[in-house]
N, C-alpha and C positions, 0 to 999 in steps of 0.2 A: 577394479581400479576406477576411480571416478576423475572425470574431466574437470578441468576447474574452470567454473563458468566466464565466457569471454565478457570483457565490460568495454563498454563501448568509450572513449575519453568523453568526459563531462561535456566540450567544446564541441564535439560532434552531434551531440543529443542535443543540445541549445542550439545548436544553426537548424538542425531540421524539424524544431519546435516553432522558431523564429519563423522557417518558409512557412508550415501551416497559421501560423499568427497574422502572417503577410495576407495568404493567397485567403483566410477569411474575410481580412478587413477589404481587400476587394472585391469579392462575391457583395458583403454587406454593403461598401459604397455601391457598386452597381445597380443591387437592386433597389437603394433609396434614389439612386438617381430614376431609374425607373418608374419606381411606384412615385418620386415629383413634377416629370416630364409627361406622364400618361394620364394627370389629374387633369379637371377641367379647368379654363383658363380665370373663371369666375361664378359666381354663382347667378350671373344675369340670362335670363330664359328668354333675350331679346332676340331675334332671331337676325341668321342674314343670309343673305341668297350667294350660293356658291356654285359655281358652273363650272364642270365638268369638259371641256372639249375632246370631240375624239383625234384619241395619239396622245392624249397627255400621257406621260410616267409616273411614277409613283413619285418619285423625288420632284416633279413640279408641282402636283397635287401636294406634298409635303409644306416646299416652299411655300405656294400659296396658303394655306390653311394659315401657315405661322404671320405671312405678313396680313392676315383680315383679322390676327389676334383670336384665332380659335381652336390654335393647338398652342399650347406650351416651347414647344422645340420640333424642328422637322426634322432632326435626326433620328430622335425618339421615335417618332412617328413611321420615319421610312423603317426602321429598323422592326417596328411591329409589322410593317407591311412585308417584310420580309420572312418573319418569322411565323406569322399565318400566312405566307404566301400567296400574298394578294395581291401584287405586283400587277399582275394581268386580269386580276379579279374585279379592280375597279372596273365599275359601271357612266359610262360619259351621261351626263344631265346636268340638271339646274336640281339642286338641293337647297333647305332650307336647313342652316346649322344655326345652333346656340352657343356661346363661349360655357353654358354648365354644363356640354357633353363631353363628357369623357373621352380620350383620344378612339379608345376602343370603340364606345358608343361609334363615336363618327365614322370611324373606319366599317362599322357593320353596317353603315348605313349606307355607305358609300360602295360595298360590294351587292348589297341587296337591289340597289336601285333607285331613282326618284320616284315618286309616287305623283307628285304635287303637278297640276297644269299649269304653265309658266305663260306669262308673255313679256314679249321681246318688246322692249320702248327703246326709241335712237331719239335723242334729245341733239339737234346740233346746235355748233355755235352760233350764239348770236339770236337765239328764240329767245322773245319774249315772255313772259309771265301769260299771257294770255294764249299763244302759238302754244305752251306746252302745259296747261291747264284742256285746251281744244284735242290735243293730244289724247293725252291721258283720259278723257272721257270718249270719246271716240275708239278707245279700247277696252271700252268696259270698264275702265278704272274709277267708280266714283261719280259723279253730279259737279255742275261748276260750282253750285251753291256751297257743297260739304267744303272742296275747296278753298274758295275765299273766306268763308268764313275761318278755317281753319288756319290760313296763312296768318290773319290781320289775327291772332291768338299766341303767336310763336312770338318770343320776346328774349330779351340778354339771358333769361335767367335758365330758358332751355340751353341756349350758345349762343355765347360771350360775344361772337363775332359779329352777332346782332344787332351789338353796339351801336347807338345814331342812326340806326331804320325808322322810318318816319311809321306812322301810324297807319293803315288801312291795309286794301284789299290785296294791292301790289307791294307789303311790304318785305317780301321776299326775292322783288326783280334785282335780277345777279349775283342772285345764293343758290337758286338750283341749278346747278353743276352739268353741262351737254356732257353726255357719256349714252352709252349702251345702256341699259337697265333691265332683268327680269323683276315681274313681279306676281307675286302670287292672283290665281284671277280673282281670289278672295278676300285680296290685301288692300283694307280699311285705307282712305286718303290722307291718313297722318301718319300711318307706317309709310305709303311711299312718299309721303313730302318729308318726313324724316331721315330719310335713304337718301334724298336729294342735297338734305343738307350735312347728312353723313358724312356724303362724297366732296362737297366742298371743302371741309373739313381739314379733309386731308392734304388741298393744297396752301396750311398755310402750316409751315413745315417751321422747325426751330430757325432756317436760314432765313426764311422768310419774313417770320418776326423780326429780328437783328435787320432787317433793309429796311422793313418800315422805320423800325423807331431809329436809323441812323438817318433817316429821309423825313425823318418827322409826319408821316403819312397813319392815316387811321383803317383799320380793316377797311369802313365803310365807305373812305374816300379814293382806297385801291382800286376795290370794285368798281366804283362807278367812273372812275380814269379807265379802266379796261373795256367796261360796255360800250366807251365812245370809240374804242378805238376798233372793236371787236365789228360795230355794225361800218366801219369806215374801212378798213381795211380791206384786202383782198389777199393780200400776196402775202407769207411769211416775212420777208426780210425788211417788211415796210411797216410793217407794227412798231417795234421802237421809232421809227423816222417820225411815222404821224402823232404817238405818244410823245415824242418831246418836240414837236412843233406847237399841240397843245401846253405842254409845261412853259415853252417861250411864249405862249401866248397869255397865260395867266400870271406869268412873271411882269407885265408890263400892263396888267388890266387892259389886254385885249378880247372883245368876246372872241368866244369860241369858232363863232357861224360857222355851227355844225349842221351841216340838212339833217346828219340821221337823227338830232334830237326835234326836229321840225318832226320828221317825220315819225315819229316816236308819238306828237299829240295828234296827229291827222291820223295816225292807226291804220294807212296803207300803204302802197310800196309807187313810189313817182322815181320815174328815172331824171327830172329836174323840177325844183319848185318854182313857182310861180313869186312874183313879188308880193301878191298880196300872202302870197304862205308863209312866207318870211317876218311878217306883221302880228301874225296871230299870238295875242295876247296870255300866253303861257309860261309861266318858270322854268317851262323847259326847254323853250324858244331863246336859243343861244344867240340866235341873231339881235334880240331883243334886249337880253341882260347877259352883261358882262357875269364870269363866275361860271364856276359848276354848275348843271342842273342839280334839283333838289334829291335826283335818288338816280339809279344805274337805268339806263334804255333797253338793257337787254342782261343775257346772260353768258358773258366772257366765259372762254377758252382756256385754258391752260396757257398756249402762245400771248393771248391777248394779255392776263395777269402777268406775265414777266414782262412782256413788252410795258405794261403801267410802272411796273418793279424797275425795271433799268431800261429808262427808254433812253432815246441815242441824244447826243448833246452834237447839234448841231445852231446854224444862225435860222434857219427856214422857217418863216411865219404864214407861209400861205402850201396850199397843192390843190390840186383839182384834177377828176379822175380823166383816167386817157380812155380808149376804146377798146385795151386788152386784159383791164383789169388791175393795171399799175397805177400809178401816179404821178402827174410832174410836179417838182417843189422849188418853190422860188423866195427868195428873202427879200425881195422890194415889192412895191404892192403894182408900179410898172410890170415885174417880169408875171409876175401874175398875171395881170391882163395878154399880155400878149400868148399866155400858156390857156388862157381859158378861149380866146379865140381860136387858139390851134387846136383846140380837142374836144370844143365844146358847140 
């Protein structure tokens, strides 16, 4: 006697058609999102220094990579680091990564170890073009010569933000960016003055943009409102005060009588000038001509560019330093005298 074969109802075979039709098209997005997240980010072999500290995790390390634009996604990435269990395998150093390496590439690099000798450059605020040229060779970096010749060579057409840099040797004073820096000890003087302008780069952010042109202000004119403010300043909270003491002053064609641009063409450090220093016939002698000087004194801060970006609106056309590194500000040219008597 034979059984009569069970049939399954139609609806039952379709739904569990449907889940395998499902749970492929998942496997398949998965792994296309994979095999797009693990590609390299471009095909440029420019290289960039990426450091390592130790205690980082894998998920900072991630982060990182994605915001220097050298992994695709840092999810992707943690999740390889999970999946070869590298979590703890990362090795802390100073690497040299490409955006054309592959997330794997970089991850195998990154457990293997740095190989490269690194040195450490601290660029602070308010260094000069020449203070941080002296630098830089002084570690080995390079000749002043290759330098300047190299700066006075950098124009709009490398970045844009170049816009109205005058001509020569210093046409790069307050584009290279104070920061921390590794750099290869075999690294050519226009990889790292390109890393310098790299990194300024990135502070001029899309909000950034949108304050200038709502301020009607040019990259070039930014900077050099921040360098005045950068070598005069001392304190955080007095950056905007003496950036818009400056704006009231050029609001009403007042010079500036800046000493740090004085002292910017004497090229040494006075804790008061003298009258005849005040005299010395240069365009950067604010005492002298009303008006911006003709290019940046130094090289602003992060602090010092927002302080140029929203400086504070107050009446104050004068300040003069105190003895603890502040300043007192006064709006008649009366209370100024009697503030330069008391601290000066």
């Amino acid at each position: 006697m034979f059984r009569k074969r069970r049939k399954f109802p139609v609806k039952k075979r379709f739904g569990l058609g449907a889940g395998v039709l499902v749970l492929l098209l998942v496997l398949a997005g998965t792994g296309l999102w994979w095999f797009v997240n693990l590609k390299p980010v471009s095909n440029s072999d420019q290289t960039q220094l990426f450091e390592i500290k130790q205690g980082m995790t894998a998920v900072q390390v991630a982060n990182a990579l994605e915001d220097m634009k050298l992994v695709r996604n840092s999810e992707a990435f943690r999740q390889l680091c999970r999946w070869q269990k590298a979590d703890f395998k990362i090795v802390a150093g100073v690497y040299y990564l490409s955006p054309a390496m592959s997330s794997r590439a970089i991850l195998d690099t990154l457990i293997k170890g740095a190989e490269q000798e690194a040195v450490r450059i601290t660029i602070p605020e308010g260094f000069t073009v020449v203070q941080i040229v002296n630098t830089l060779v002084n570690n080995g970096l390079g000749t002043e010569d290759e330098y300047y010749n190299i700066m006075s060579e950098f124009s709009a057409k490398n970045y844009d933000f170049l816009e109205g840099a005058p001509k020569g040797k210093n046409r790069l004073e307050g584009f290279l960016f104070p920061d921390t820096y590794f750099f290869d000890k075999k690294s050519k003087p226009e990889d790292v003055i390109n890393r310098f302008l790299q990194r300024f780069a990135k502070e001029i952010t899309p909000d950034t943009k949108a304050r200038l042109k709502a301020v009607n202000l040019s990259v070039y004119d930014w900077v050099l409102k921040a360098s005045l403010v950068e070598r005069e300043a001392k304190k955080q909270e007095e950056r905007p005060v003496i950036a818009g003491v400056f704006d009231n002053r050029l609001r009403i064609n007042m010079p500036l009588q800046s000493c740090a641009t004085v002292l910017y063409v004497l090229g040494e450090v006075k804790t008061v000038l003298s009258i005849e220093d005040t005299k010395i016939d240069s365009p950067y002698n604010t005492y002298k001509y009303a008006g911006l000087p003709p290019g940046p004194i130094a090289n602003p801060g992060d602090a010092s560019l927002q302080a140029a970006l929203y400086p504070a609106k107050t009446d104050y056309l004068y300040f003069v330093a105190k003895n603890d590194g502040t300043h007192a500000f006064s709006v008649t040219y009366s209370e100024h005298l009697k503030n330069v008597q008391k601290y000066e």
